[in-house]
C-alpha positions as CSV (number, residue, x, y, z in Angstrom):
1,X,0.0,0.0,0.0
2,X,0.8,3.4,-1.1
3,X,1.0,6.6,1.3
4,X,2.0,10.1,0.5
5,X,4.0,12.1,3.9
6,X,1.0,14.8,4.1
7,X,2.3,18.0,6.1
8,X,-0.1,17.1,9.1
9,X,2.1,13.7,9.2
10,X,5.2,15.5,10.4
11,X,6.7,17.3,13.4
12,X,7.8,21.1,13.2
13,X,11.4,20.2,11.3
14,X,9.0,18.4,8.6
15,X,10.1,14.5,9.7
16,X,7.1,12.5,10.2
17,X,6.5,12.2,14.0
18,X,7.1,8.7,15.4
19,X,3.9,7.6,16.2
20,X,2.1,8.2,12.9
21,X,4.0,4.9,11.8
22,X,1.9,2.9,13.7
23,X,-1.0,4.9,11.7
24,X,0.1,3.9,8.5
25,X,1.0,0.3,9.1
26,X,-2.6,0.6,10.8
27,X,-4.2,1.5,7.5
28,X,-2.1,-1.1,5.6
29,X,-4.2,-3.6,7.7
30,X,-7.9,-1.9,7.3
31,X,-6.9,-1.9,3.2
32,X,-6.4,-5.7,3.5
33,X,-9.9,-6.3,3.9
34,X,-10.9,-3.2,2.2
35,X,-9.1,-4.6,-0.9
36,X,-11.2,-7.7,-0.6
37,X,-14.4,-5.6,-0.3
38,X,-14.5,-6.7,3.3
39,X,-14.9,-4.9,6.6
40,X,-12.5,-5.0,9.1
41,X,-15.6,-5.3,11.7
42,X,-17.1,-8.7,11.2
43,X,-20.7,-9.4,13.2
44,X,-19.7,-6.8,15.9
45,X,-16.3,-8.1,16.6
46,X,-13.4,-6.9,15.7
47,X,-9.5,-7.0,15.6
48,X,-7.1,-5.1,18.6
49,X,-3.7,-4.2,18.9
50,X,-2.3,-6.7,21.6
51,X,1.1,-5.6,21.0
52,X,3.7,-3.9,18.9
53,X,7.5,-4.6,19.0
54,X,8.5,-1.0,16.6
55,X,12.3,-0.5,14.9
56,X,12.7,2.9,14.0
57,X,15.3,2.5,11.1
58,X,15.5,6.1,9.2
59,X,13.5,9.0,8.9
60,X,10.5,10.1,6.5
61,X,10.0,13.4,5.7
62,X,7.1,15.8,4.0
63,X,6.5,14.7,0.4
64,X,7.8,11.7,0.3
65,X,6.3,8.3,-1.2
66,X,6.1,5.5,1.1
67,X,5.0,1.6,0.9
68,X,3.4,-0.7,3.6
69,X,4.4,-4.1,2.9
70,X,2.3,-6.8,5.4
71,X,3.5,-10.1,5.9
72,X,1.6,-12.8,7.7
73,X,3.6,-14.7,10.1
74,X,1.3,-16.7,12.6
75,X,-2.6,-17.1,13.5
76,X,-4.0,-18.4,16.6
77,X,-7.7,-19.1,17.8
78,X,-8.3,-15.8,18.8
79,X,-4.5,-14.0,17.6
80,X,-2.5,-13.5,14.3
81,X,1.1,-11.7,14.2
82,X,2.0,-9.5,11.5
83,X,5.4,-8.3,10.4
84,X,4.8,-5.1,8.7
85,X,7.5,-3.0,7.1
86,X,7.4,0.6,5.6
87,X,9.9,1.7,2.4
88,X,10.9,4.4,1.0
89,X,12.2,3.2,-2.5
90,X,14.7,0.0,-1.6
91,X,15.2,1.9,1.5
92,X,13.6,0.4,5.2
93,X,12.4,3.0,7.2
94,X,10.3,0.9,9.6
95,X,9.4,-2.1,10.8
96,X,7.0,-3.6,13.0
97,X,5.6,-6.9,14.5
98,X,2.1,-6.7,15.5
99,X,0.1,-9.3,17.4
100,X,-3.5,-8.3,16.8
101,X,-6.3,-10.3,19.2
102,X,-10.2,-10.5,17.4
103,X,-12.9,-9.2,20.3
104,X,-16.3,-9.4,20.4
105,X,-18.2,-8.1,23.0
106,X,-15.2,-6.6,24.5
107,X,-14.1,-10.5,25.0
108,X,-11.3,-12.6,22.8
109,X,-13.2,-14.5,20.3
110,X,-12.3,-17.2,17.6
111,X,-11.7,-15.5,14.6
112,X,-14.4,-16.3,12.1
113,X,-13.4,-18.8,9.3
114,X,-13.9,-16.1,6.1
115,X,-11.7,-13.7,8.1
116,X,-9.0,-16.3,8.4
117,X,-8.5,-16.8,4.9
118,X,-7.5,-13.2,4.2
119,X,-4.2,-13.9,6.1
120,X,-3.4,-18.1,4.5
């Protein structure tokens, strides 16, 4: 996925402020259902940040062009761990391993089967 470094993305010296990282990598997982004409909120439950283990690598900065790659790397029950990684060209900028839990009614929940396949 595709982002463009918007002013509003960065901090007063025009490098994009740490946490908006987690943002995009964030919308690189909403656009892998999105893409599938899917919803990332499936009969009221949905998916939550569990945990994030974040490598700040080298700076982005206003204008330029950036890439979310998403890798699948392991799916439990109720869990699934992403290893996401942003670019800038060939260059690594970021990288990130996200272990996401599914909720419903504010409880861990199986993850339904049609949600499942998006990540095999």
């Amino acid at each position: 996925m595709q982002i463009r470094v918007y002013y509003e993305d960065t901090d007063i010296g025009g490098v994009v402020y740490y946490v908006n990282y987690l943002k995009f990598i964030e919308r690189a997982r909403s656009e892998l259902f999105f893409e599938r004409g899917l919803s990332p909120i499936v009969d009221g439950g949905s998916f939550v940040v569990r945990s994030v283990r974040a490598e700040y690598l080298k700076s982005a900065v206003f204008g330029d062009l950036l890439v979310v790659k998403t890798e699948f790397v392991e799916m439990r029950a109720a869990s699934l761990t992403l290893f996401q990684e942003i670019f800038r060209g060939d260059e690594k900028l970021f990288e990130a391993t996200v272990r996401l839990a599914f909720v419903q009614d504010g409880k861990p929940a199986r993850i339904p089967q049609d949600i499942a396949l998006i990540f095999k």
